[in-house]
N, CA, C and O of each residue as an XYZ file, in Angstrom:
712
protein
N      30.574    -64.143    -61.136
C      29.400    -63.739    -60.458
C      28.531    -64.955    -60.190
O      28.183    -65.867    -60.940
N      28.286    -64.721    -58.953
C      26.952    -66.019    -58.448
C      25.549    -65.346    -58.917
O      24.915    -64.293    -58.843
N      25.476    -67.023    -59.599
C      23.795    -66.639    -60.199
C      22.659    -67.647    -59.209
O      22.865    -68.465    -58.313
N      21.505    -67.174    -59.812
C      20.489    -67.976    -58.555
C      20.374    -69.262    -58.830
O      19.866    -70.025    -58.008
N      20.769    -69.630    -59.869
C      20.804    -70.904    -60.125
C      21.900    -71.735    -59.368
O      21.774    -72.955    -59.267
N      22.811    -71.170    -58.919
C      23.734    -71.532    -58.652
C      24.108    -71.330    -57.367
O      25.225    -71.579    -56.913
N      22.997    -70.788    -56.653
C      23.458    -70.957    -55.091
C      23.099    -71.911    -54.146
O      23.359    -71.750    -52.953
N      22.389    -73.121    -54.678
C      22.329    -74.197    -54.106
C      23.689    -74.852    -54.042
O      24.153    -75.432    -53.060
N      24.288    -74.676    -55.268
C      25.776    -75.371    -55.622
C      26.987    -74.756    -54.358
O      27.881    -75.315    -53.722
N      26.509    -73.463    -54.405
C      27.255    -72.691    -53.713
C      27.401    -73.220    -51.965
O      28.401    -73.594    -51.352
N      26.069    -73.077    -51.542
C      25.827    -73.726    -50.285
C      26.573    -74.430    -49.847
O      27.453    -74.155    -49.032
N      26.178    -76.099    -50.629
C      26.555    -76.974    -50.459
C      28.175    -76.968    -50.592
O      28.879    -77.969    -50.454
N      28.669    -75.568    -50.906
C      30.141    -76.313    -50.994
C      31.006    -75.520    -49.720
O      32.176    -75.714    -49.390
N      30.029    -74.582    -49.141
C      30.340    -73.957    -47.971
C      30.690    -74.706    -47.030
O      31.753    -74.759    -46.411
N      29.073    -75.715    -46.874
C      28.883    -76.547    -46.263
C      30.298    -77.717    -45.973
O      30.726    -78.144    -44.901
N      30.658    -77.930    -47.062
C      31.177    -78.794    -47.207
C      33.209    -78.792    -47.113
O      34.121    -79.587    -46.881
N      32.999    -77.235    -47.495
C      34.643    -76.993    -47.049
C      34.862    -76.663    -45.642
O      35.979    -76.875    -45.170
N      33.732    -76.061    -44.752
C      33.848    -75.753    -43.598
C      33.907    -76.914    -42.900
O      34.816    -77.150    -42.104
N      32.780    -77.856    -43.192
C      32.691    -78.878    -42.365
C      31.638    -79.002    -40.931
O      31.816    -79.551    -39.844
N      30.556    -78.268    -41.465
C      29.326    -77.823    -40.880
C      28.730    -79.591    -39.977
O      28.642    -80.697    -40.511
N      28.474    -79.257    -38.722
C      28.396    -80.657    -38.182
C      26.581    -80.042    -37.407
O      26.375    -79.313    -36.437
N      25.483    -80.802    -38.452
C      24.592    -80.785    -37.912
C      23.920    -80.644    -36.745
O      23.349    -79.658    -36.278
N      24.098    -82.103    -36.193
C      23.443    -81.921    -34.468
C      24.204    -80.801    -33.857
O      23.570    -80.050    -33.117
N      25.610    -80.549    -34.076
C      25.961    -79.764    -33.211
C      25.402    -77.917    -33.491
O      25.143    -77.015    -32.694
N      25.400    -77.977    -34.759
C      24.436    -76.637    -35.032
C      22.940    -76.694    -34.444
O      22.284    -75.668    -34.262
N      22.584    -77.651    -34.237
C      21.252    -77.446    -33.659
C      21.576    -77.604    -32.198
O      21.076    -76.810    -31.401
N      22.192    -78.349    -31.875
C      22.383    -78.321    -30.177
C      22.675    -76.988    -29.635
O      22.217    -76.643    -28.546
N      23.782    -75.852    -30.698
C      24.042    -74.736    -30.137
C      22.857    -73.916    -30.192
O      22.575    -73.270    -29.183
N      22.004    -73.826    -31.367
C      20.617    -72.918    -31.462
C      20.113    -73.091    -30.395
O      20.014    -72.094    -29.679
N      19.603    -74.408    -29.873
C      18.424    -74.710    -28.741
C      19.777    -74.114    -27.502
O      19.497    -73.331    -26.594
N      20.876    -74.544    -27.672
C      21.172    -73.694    -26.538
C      20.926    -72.155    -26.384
O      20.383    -71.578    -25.442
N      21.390    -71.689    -27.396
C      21.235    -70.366    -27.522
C      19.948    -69.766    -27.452
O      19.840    -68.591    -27.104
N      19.001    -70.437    -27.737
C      17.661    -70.156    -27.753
C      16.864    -70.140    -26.218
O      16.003    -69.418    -25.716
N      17.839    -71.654    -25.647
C      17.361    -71.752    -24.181
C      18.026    -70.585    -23.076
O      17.436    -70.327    -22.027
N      19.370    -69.898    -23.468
C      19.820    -68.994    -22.549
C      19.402    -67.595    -23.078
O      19.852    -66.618    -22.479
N      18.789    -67.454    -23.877
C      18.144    -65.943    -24.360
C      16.582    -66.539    -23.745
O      16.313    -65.758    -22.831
N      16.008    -67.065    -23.800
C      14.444    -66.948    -22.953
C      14.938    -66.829    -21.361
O      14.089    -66.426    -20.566
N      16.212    -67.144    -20.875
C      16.585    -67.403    -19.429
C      16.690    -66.325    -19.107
O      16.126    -65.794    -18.149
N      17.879    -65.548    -20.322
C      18.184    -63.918    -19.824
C      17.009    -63.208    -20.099
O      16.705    -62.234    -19.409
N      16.188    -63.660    -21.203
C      14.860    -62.664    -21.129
C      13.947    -62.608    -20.027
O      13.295    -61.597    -19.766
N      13.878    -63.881    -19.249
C      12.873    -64.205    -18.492
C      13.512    -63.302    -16.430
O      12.841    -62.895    -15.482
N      14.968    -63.391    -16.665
C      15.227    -63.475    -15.402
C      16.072    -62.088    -15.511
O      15.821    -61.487    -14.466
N      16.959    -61.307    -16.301
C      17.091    -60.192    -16.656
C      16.904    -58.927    -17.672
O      16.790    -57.751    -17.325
N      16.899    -59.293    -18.634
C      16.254    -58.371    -19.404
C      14.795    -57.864    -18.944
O      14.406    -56.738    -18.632
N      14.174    -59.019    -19.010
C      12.605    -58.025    -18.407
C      11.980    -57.440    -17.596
O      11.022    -56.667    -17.615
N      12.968    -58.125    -16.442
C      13.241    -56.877    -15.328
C      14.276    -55.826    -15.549
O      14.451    -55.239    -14.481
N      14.897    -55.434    -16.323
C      15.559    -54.784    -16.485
C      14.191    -53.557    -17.760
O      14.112    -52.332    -17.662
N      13.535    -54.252    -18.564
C      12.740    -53.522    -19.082
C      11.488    -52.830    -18.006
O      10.952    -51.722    -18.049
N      11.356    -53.617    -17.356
C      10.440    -53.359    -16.300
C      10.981    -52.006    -15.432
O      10.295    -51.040    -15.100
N      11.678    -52.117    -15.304
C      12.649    -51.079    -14.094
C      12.733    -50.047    -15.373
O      12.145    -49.028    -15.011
N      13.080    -49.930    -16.336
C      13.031    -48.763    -17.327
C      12.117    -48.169    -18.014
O      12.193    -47.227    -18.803
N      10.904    -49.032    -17.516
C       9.295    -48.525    -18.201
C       8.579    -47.915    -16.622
O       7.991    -46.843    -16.480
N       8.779    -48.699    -15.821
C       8.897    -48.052    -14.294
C       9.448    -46.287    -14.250
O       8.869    -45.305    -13.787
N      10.683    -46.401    -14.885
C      11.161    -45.361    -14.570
C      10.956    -43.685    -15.760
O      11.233    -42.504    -15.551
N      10.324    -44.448    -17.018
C       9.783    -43.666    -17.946
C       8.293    -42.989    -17.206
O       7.750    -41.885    -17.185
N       8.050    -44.208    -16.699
C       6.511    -43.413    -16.256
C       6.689    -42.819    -14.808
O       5.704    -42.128    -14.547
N       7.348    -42.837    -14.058
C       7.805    -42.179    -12.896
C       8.073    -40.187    -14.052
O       7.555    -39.075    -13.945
N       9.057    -40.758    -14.918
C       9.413    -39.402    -15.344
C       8.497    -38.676    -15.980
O       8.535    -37.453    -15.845
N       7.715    -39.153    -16.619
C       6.441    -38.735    -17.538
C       5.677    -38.245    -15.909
O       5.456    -37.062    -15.650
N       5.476    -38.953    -15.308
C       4.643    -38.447    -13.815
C       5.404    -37.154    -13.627
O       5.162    -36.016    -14.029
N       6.400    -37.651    -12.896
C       7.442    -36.187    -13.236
C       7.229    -34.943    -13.834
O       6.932    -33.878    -13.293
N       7.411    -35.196    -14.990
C       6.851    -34.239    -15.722
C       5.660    -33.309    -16.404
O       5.625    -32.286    -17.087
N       4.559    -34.375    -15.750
C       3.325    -33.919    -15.716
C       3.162    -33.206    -14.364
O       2.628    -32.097    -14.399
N       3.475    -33.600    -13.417
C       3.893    -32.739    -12.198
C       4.531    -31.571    -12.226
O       4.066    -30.637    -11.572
N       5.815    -31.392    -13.051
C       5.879    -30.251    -12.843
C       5.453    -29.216    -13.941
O       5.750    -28.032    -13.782
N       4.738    -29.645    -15.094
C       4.225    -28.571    -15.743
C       2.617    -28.525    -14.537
O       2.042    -27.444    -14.412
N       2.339    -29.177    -14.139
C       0.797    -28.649    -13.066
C       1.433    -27.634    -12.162
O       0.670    -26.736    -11.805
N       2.874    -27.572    -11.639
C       3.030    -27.400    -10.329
C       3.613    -25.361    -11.484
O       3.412    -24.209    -11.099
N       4.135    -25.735    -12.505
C       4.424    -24.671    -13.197
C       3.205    -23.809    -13.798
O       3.254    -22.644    -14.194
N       2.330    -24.497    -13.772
C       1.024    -24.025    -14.287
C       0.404    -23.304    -12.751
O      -0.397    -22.374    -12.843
N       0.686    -23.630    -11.856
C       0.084    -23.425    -10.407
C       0.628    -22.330     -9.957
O       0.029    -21.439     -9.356
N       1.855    -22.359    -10.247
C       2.868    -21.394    -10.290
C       2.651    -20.268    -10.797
O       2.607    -19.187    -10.209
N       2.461    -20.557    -12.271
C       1.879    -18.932    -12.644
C       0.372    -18.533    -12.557
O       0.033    -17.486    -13.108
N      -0.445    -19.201    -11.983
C      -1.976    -19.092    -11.667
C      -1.400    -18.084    -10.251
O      -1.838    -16.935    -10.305
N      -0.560    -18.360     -9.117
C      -0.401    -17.900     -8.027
C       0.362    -16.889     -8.399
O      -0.013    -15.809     -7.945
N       1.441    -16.858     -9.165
C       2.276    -15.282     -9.293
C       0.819    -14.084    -10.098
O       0.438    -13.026     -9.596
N       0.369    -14.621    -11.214
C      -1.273    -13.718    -11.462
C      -1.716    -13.050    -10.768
O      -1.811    -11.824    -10.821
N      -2.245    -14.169     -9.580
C      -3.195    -13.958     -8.758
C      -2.512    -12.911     -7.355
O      -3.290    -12.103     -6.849
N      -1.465    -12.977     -6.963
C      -0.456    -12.500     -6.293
C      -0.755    -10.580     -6.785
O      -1.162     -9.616     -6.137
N      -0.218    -10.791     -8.486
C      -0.204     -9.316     -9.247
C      -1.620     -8.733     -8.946
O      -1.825     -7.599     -8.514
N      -2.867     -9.969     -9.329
C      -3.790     -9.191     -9.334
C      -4.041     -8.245     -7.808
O      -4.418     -7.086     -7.632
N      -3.579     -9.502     -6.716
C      -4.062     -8.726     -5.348
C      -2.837     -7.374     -4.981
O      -3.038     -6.486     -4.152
N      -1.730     -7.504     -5.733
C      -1.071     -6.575     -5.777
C      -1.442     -5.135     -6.057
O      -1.195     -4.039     -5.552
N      -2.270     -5.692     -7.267
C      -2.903     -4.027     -8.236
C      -4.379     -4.102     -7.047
O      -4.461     -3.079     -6.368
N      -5.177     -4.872     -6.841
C      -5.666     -4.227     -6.158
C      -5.838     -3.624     -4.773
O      -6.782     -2.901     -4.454
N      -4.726     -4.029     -3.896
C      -3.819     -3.177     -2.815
C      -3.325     -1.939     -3.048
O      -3.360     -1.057     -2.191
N      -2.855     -1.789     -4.163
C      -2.612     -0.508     -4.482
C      -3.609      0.286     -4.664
O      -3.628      1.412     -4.167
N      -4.808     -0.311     -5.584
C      -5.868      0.626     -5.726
C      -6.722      1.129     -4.603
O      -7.078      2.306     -4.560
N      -7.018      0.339     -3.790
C      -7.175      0.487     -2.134
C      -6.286      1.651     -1.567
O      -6.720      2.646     -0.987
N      -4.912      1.351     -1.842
C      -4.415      2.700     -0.711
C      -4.466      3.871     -1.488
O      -4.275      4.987     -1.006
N      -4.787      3.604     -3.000
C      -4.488      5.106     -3.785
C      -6.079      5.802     -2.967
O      -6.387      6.961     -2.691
N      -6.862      4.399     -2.764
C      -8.388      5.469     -2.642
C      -8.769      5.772     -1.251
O      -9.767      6.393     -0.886
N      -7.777      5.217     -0.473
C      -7.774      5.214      0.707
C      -7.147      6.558      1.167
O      -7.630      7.154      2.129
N      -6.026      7.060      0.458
C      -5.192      8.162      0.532
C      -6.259      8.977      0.093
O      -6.932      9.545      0.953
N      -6.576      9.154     -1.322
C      -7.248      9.814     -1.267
C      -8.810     10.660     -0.927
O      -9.347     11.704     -1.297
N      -9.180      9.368      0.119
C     -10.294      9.920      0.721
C      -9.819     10.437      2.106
O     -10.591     11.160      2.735
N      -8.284     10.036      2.767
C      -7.736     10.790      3.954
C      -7.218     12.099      3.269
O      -7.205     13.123      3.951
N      -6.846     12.136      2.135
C      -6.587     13.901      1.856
C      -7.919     14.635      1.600
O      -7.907     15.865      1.658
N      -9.033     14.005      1.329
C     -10.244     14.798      1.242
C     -11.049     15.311      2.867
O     -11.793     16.236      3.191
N     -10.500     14.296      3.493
C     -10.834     14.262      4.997
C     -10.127     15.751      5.348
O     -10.765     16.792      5.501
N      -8.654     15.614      5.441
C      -8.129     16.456      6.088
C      -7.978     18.095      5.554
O      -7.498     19.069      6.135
N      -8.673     17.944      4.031
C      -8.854     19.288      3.333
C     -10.039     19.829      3.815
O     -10.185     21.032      4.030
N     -11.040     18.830      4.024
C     -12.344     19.294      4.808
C     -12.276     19.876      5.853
O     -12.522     21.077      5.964
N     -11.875     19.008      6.940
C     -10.947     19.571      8.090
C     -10.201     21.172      8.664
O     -10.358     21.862      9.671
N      -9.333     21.283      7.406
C      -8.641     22.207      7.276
C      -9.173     23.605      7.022
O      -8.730     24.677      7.435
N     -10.533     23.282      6.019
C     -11.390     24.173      5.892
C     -12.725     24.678      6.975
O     -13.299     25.745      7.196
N     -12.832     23.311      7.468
C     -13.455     23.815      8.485
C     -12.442     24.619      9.705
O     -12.600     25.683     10.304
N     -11.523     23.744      9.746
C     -10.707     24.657     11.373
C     -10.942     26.368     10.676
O     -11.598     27.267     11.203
N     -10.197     26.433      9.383
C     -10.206     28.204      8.904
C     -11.710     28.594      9.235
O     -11.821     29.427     10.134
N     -12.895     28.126      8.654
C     -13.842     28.657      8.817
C     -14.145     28.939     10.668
O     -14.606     29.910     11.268
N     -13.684     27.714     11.097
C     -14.046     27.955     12.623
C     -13.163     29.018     13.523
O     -13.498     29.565     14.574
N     -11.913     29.143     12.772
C     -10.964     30.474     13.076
C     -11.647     31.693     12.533
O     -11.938     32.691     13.192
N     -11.858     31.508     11.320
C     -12.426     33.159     10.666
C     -14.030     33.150     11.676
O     -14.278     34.329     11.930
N     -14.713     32.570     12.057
C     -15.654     32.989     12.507
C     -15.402     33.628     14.360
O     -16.019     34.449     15.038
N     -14.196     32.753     14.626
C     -14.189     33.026     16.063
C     -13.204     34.687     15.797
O     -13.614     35.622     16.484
N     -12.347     34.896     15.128
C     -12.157     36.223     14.759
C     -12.821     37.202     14.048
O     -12.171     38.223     13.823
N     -14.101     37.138     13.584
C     -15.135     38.088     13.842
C     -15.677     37.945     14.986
O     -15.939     39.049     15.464
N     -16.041     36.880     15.813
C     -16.200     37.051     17.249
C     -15.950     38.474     17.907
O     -16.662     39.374     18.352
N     -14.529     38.228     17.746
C     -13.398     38.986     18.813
C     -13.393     40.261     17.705
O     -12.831     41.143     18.354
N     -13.565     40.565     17.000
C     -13.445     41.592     16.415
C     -14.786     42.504     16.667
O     -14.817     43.729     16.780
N     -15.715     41.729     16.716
C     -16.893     42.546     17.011
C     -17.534     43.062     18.270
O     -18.254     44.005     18.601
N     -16.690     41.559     19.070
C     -16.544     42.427     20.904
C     -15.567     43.176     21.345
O     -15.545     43.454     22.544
N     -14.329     43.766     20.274
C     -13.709     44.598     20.589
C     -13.912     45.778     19.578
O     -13.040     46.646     19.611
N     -14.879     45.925     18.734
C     -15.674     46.936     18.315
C     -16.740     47.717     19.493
O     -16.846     48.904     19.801
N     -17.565     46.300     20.055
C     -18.463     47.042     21.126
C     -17.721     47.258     22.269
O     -18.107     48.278     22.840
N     -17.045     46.847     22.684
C     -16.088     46.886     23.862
C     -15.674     48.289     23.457
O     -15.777     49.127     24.352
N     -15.178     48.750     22.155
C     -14.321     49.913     21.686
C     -15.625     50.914     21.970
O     -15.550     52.042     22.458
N     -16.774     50.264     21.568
C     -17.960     51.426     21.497
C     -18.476     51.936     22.728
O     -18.840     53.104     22.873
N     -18.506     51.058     23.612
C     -18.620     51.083     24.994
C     -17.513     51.606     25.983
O     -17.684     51.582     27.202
N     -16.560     52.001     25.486
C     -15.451     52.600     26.079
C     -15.048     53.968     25.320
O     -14.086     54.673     25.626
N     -15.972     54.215     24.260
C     -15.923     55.289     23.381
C     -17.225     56.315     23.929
O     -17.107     57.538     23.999
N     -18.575     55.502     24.326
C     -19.429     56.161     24.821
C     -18.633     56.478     26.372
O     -18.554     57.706     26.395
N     -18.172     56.074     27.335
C     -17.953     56.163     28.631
C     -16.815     57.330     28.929
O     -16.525     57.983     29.931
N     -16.286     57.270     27.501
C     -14.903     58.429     27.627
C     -15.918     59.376     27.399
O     -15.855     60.100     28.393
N     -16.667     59.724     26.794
C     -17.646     60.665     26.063
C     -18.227     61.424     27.310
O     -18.072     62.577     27.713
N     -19.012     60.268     27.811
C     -19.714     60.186     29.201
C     -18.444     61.313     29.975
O     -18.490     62.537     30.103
N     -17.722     60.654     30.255
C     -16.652     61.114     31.428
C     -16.339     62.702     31.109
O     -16.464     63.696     31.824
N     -15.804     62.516     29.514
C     -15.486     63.913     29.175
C     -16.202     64.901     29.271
O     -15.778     65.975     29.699
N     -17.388     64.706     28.896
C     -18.985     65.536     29.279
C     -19.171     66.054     30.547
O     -19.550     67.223     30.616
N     -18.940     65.288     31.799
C     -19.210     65.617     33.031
C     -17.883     66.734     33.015
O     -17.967     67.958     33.109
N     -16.782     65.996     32.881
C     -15.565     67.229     32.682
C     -15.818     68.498     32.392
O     -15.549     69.504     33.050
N     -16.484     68.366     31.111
C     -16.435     69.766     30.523
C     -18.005     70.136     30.997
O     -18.084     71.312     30.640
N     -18.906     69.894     31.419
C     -20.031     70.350     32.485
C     -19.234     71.165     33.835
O     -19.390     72.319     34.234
N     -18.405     70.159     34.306
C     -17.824     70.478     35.670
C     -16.487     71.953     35.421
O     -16.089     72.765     36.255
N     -16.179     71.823     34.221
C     -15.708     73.226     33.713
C     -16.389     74.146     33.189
O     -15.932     75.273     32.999
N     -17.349     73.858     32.944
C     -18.416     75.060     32.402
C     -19.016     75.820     33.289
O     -19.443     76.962     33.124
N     -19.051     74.914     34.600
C     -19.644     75.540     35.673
C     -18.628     76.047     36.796
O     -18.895     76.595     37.866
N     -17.558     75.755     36.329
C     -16.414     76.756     37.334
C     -16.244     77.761     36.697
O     -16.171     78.766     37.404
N     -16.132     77.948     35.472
C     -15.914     79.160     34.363
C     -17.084     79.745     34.692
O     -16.983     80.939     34.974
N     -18.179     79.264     34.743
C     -19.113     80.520     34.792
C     -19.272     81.083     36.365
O     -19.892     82.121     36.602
N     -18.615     80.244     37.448
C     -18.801     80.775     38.753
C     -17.663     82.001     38.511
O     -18.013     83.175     38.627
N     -16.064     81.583     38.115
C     -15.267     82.515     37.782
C     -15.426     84.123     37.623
O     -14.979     85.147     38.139
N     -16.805     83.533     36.061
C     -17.024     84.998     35.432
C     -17.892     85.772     36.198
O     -17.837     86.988     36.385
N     -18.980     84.684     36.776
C     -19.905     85.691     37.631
C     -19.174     86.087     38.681
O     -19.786     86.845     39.433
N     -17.747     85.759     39.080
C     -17.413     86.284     40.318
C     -18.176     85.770     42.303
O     -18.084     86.325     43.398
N     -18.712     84.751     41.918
C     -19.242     84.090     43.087
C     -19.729     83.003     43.170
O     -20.266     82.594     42.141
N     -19.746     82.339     44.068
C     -19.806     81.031     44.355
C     -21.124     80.350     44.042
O     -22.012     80.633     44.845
N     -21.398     79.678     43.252
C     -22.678     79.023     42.875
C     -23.478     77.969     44.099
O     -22.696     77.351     44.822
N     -24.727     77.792     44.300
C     -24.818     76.658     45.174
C     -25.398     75.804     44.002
O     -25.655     76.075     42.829
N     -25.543     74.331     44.985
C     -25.727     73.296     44.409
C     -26.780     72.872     43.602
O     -26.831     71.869     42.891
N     -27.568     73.691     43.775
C     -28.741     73.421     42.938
C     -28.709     74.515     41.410
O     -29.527     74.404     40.497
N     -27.656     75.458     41.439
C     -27.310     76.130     40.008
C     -26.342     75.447     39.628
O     -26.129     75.335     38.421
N     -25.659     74.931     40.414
C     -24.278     73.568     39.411
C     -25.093     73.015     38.856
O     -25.309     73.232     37.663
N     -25.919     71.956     39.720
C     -26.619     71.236     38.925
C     -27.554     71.208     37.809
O     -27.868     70.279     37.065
N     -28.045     72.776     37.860
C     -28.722     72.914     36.745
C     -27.587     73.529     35.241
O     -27.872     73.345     34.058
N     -26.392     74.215     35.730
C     -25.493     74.791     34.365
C     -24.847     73.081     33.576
O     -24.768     72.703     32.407
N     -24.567     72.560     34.630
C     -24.145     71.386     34.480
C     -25.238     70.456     33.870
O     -24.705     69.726     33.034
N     -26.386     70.252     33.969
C     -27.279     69.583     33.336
C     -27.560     70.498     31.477
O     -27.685     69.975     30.370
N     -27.565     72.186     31.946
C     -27.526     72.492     30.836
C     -26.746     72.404     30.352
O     -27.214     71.809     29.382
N     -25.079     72.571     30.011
C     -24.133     72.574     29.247
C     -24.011     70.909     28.444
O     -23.652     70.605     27.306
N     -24.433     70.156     29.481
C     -24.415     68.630     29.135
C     -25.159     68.137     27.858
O     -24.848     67.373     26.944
N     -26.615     69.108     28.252
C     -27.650     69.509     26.731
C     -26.886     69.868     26.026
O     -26.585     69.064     25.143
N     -26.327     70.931     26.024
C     -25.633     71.742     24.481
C     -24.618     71.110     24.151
O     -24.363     71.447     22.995
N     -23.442     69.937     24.725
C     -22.904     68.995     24.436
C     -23.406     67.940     23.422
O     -23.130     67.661     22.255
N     -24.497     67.340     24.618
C     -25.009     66.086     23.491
C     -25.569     66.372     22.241
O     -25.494     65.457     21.422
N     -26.330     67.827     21.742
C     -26.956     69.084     21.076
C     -25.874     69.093     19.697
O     -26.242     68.994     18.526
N     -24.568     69.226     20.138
C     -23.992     69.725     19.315
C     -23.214     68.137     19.002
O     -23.012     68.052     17.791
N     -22.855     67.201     19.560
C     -22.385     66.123     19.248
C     -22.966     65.232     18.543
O     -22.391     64.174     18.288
């Protein structure tokens, strides 16, 4: 086992079996040192550049589309809300055209039931007026038979001024008894 005392010893014998050639270990560092600031300077950091470029493009990206997803459901909301209230519109819209046309409906009946008492009551007087005129008619009839029956019975011809009077009387004892 290597102790700490003993790794100076050690070193030096690394050193020394390999055959470690100074300047040339340092000539390769500064080389190596000079083509890593070259590649850092002329690719790598454009190459970091182009990948921090492209992180924040994506982060943009992605802040974009949670706004545009956020916008998204602000407009599908807002969409529902004008949805529900389109609907509530035609529910009240409907139902002030079925209140319309029940009104309507009630009026046409009322304006039917009134125009058929109309007609019912001018074919009551119409009936009454054609009930008095048959009356009328029948009256003169049975005047104008009362007074042939009684020319009959008396056996002779009445003149015009006893028609007119049996006939005026019988017409009395008609309307009398009617």
């Amino acid at each position: 086992m290597i102790t700490l005392a003993s790794l100076p010893e050690t070193a030096s014998g690394i050193v020394e079996k390999f055959g470690v050639d100074w300047p040339l270990l340092v000539a390769q560092g500064f080389n190596f040192i000079l083509v890593a600031v070259v590649i850092w300077q002329f690719a790598l950091k454009k190459v970091l550049l182009t990948i921090k470029e492209r992180e924040e493009k994506i982060a943009d990206s992605l802040k974009n589309a949670e706004k545009i997803k956020l916008e998204l459901e602000a407009t599908e909301k807002q969409q529902q809300e004008t949805l529900q209230e389109a609907s509530l519109e035609a529910k009240k819209t409907l139902a002030v055209a079925h209140e319309k046309a029940k009104s309507y409906i009630e009026s046409q009946k009322e304006e039917a039931r009134k125009q058929a008492e109309e007609i019912i009551e001018k074919a009551k007087s119409s009936m009454a007026l054609e009930r008095q005129r048959v009356l009328n008619d029948a009256r003169e009839e049975i005047a104008s038979l009362v007074v042939l029956t009684a020319s009959k019975v008396l056996q002779r011809e009445l003149g015009d001024d006893e028609k007119s009077r049996f006939s005026e009387s019988a017409a009395k004892e008609i309307k009398l008894s009617a």
